[in-house]
N, C-alpha and C positions, 0 to 999 in steps of 0.2 A: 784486588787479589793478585798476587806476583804469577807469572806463569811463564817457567824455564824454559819455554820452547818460542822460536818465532810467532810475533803478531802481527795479525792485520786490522787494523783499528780503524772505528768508523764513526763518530758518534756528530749529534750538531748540536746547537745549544738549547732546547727545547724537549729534548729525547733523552733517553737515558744511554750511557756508553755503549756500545757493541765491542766488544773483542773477540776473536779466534787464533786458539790456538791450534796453528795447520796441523802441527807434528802429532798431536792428539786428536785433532779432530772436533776438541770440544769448545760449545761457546758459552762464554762468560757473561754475567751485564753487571754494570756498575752500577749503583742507582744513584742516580743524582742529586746534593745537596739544597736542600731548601730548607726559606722559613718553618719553625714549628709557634705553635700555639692552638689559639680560641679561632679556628673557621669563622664562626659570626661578626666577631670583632675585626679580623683582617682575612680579608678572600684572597689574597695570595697565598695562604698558606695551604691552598688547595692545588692540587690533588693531594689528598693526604698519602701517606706510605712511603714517601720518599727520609732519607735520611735528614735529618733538622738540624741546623746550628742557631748558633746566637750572634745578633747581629753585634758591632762594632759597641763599646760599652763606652764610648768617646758621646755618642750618639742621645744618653741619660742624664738627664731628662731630656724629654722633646718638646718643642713650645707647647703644643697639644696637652703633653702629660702635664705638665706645665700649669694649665690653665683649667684642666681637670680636679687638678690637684689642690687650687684654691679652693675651688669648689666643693670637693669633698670638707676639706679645713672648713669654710663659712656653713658647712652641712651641719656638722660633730657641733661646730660652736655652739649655731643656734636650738641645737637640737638639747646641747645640756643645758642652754641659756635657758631655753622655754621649759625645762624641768627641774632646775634651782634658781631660776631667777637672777642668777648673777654669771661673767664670766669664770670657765671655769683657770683655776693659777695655772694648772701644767697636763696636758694629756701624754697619751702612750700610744705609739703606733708599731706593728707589726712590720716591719721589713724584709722581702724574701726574693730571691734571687732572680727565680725564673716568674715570680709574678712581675718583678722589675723589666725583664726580659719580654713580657708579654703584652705589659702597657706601656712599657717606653718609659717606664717612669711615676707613673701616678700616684706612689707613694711617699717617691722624693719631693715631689709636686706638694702634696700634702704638707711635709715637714717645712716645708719654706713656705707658705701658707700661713701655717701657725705663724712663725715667726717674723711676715712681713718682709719676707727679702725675695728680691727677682733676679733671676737668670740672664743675662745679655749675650744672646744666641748668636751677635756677631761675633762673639769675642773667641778666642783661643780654644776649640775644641778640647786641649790638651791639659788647660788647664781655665776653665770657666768663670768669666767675671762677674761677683754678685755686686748687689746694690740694694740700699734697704729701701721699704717704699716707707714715702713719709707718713706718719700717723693721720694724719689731715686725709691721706686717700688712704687710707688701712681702714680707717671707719672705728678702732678698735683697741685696744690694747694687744702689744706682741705677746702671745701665749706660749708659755714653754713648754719643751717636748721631749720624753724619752723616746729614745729610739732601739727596740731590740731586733736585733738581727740575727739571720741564720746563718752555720758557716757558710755556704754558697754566695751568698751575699758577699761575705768576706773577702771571697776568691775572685769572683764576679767582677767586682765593682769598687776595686780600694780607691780609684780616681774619683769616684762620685762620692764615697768614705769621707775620700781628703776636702771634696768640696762642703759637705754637710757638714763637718767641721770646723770650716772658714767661713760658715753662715753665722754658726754660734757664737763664733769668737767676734763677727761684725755685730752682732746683735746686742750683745754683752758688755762690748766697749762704748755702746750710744748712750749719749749725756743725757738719759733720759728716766722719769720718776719710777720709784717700786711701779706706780697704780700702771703706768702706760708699758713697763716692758720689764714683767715676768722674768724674764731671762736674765735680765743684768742682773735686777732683784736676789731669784736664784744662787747666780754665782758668786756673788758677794756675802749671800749666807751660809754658804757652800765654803767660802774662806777661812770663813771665820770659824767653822766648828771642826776645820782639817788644822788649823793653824796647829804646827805643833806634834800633828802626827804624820807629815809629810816632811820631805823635803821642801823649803821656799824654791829653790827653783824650778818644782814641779808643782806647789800650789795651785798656781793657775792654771794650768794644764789642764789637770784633775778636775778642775771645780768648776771649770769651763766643759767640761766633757758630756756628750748625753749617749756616745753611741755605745752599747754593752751588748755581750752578745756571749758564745762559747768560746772557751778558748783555744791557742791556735793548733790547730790539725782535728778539731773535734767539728760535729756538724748540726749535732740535735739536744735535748732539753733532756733525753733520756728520763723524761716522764711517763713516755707510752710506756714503758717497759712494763713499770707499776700497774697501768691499769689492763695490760693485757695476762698479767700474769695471777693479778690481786694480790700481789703482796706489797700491799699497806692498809695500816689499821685505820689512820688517823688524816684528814688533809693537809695534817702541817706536814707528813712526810713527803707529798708530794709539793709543797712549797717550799721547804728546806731544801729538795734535789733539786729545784726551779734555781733557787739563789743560789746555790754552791754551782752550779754549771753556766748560768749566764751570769753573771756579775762579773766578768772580766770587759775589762776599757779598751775602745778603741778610737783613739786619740792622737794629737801630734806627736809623733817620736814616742809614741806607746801602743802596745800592738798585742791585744788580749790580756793585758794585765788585771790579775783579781782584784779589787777594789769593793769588799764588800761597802764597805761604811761610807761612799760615796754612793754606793747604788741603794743604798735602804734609804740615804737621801731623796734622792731622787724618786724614789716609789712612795715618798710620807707626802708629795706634794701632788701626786696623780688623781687627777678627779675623773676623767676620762680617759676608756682606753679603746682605742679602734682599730680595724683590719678592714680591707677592702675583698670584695668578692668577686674576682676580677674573669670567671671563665662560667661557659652554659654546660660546661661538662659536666662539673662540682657544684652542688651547694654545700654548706659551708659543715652539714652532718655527714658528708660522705666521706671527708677526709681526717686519718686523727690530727694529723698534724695542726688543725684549726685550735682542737680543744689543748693541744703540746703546747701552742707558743701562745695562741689570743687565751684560751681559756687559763696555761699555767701563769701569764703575767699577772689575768686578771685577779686570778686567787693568792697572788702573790702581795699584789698591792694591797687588796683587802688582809690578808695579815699582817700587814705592817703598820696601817693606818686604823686598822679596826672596824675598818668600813668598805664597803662594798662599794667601786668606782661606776659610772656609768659604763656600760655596757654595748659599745656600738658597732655594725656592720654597714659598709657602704657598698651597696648593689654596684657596681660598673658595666657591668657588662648591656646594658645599654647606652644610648645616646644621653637617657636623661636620667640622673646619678640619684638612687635612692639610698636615703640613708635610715638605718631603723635600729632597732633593740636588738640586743641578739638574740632572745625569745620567739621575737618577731620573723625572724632570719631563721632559727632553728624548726618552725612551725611550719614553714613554708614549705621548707626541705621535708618535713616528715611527711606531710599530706602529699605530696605532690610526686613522694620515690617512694618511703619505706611501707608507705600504707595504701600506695594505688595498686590498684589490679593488674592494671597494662604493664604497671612498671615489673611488678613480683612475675607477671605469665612471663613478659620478653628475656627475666632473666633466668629463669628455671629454665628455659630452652638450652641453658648451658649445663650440662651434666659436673656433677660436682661443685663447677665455679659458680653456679648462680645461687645457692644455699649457701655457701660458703662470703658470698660478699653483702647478703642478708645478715647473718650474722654477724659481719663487721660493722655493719653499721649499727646496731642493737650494742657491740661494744659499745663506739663511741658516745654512743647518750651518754653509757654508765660516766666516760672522760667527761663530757659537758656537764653533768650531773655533780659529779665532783669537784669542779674547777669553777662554774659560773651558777649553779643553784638553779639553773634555767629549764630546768625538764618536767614539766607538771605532771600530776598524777595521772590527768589522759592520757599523755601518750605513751605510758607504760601498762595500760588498763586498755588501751586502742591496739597496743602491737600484741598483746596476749589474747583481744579476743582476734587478730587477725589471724595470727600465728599458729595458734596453740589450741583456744576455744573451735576455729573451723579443723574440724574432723575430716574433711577433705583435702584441705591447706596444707592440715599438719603433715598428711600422709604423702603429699605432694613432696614437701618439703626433706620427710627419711628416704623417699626414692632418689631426690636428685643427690643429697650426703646426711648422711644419717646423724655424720659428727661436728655438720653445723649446725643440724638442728638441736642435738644437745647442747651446745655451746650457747644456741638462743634461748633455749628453758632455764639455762646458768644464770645468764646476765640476766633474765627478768628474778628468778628467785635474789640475786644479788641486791639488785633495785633496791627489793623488798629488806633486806637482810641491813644492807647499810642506812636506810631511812630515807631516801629516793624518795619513795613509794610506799602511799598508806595506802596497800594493798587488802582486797578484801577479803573474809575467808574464804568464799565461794574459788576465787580467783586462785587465790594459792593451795586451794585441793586441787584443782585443775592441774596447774602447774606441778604440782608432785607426784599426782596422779600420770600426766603424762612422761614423767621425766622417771619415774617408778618402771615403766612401761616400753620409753624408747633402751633404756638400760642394759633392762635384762634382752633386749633382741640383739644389742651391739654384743651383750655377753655371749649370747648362745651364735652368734655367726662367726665369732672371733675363739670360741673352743676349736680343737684341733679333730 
């Protein structure tokens, strides 16, 4: 903070700034810059409160992330392997900024995974040397990979952009068959059905291309928009606004360009699509953004191909990397925040905000519900009777905000209303009955 009068400054490297200014009299403190992130994962980023940057993005991937990263990849593999029996041609992963920022990488780690190509951490910070690993030690066929990403990412991270882009183009040039590398495969089919509607000396480009995302100065999927507001009827409207906003390329000497009909490519060959879970802060129902980009891709692909891709979440945030359904991931998150006691008492100790982030997350099912089909009838029949059916709860819950608790009788009647939820009649008199009830008291406080 500038301060126009003489100072006496004091500060060391360990402490936060001290300054005084004499002429006023008053003193100032700076707080000083450090790591932010997941505490568990890195204990330097302790004491929290201090102001947080991002470290050096020269730094992405880290040998760590690196090595993480296969592992997620041989995670998803075997995981769709043991649930269709064969490899799958082309997965989808999730890429985002500050999650990159948090692991060092572990999702770029992932994407070069799939593809069989390694990092050589001596080489050139600046600009990073890959190298493919032989099939003989891959164990595998090179699996190809869309990669969507967030703006943030964009802005973040174009040097490690440039590099994931000089994996595919090494991947795609190796003298090797359809069966053993996806990728070349891919792009040579990817040629042949642009021929013609492209320019030839952007052919290759294009058709070598996997990274899409929004385009340039834009940040999000503006799909939450829909499901905070309800205005859409149908899910193709929310896969329609998915494809017109990420379908722009970002590739060599191209830089958010639309391209649908290379991205619809790319989405008729996705058999799997995955995201990592990368902080103990978040599971993966607390935030929309999960159902925005893993759930809008997921439901994306499934209308393009007709079918519903594998569904995967990899836990990171431990030493030892669980990879599961997203069912599985979504189930965990509900018992464990939306439906614990401890969880619901420690937040209602917040006046207004603790009602109010209950009912955000009751949105987001309605997003996960829409987008991946993954929300079973329990737990829209477990949060009404936690919610709604306890008469204690409920009343809990109009004292701390009256107008999250409306908004939570909305989204459960919604549930019901869109086909969620083959809700029961007992349940949905309840639910009317109370929403009859908290109404008319918002009515009669809000007369003048």
């Amino acid at each position: 903070m500038p301060c126009p009068y003489k100072m006496n400054t004091n500060h060391k490297a360990t402490t936060n700034m001290h300054i005084q200014c004499t002429a006023k009299k008053k003193i100032l403190f700076l707080i000083n810059a450090a790591l932010g992130g997941d505490p568990l994962r890195n204990p330097d980023v302790l004491p929290t409160g201090r102001n947080s940057y991002q470290f050096d993005p020269r730094l992405v991937p880290s040998e760590e992330a690196c090595r993480r990263g296969m592992q997620i990849a041989e995670n998803t593999i075997q995981h769709y392997k043991e649930l269709n029996g064969d490899y799958p041609d082309s997965t989808a992963v999730i890429l985002w900024g500050f999650e990159t920022t948090k692991t060092r990488g572990e999702t770029v780690g992932q994407i070069l995974g799939y593809l069989g190509v390694r990092v050589l951490h001596n080489s050139n910070p600046f600009h990073k040397k890959l190298e493919a690993i032989p099939l003989a030690e891959l164990g595998r066929p090179r699996i190809d990979c869309l990669v969507q990403i967030c703006g943030f990412f964009r802005d973040m991270y174009p040097n490690v952009m440039d590099m994931i882009n000089r994996a595919f183009q090494l991947v795609a040039e190796l003298p090797e068959t359809a069966e053993e590398n996806h990728i070349r495969h891919n792009t040579l089919r990817l040629q042949e059905e642009l021929a013609g509607q492209v320019p030839e000396e952007r052919l290759n480009t294009i058709a070598t291309g996997r990274i899409f995302g929004p385009r340039a100065g834009e940040y999000g999927t503006r799909t939450t928009h829909l499901i905070e507001t309800g205005a859409w009827t149908e899910e193709e409207d929310i896969t329609d606004l998915f494809t017109s906003t990420m379908s722009h390329l970002y590739a060599d000497g191209i830089h958010g360009e639309r391209q649908p009909a290379a991205y619809r490519s790319r989405l008729k060959a996705v058999d799997a699509v995955s995201q990592v879970r990368d902080s103990h802060e978040y599971e993966i129902m607390d935030l929309d953004h999960y159902y925005e980009y893993f759930g809008g891709l997921s439901r994306t692909v499934e209308a393009v191909r007709g079918e519903a891709p594998v569904m995967l979440i990899s836990d990171t945030t431990k030493e030892v990397i669980r990879t599961e359904t997203v069912k599985e991931s979504l189930n965990r998150g509900i018992r464990t925040r939306l439906l614990n006691p401890k969880w619901i008492d420690a937040l209602l100790e917040h006046d207004y905000h603790g009602a109010q982030k209950i009912g955000d997350r009751v949105e987001n099912l309605i997003g996960f519900a829409a987008t991946t089909h993954a929300v079973d009838d329990w737990v829209w029949s477990a949060v009404t009777e936690r919610y709604a059916a306890d008469a204690e709860m409920f009343s809990r819950l109009q004292e701390n905000n009256r107008f999250a608790a409306e908004e939570i009788l909305k989204r459960l009647l919604e549930a019901q209303q869109r086909g969620y939820w083959n809700a029961s009649q007992e349940e949905m008199n309840l639910l009317r009955d109370r929403y009859l009830e908290l109404e008319g008291e918002i009515e009669e406080r809000t007369e003048p």
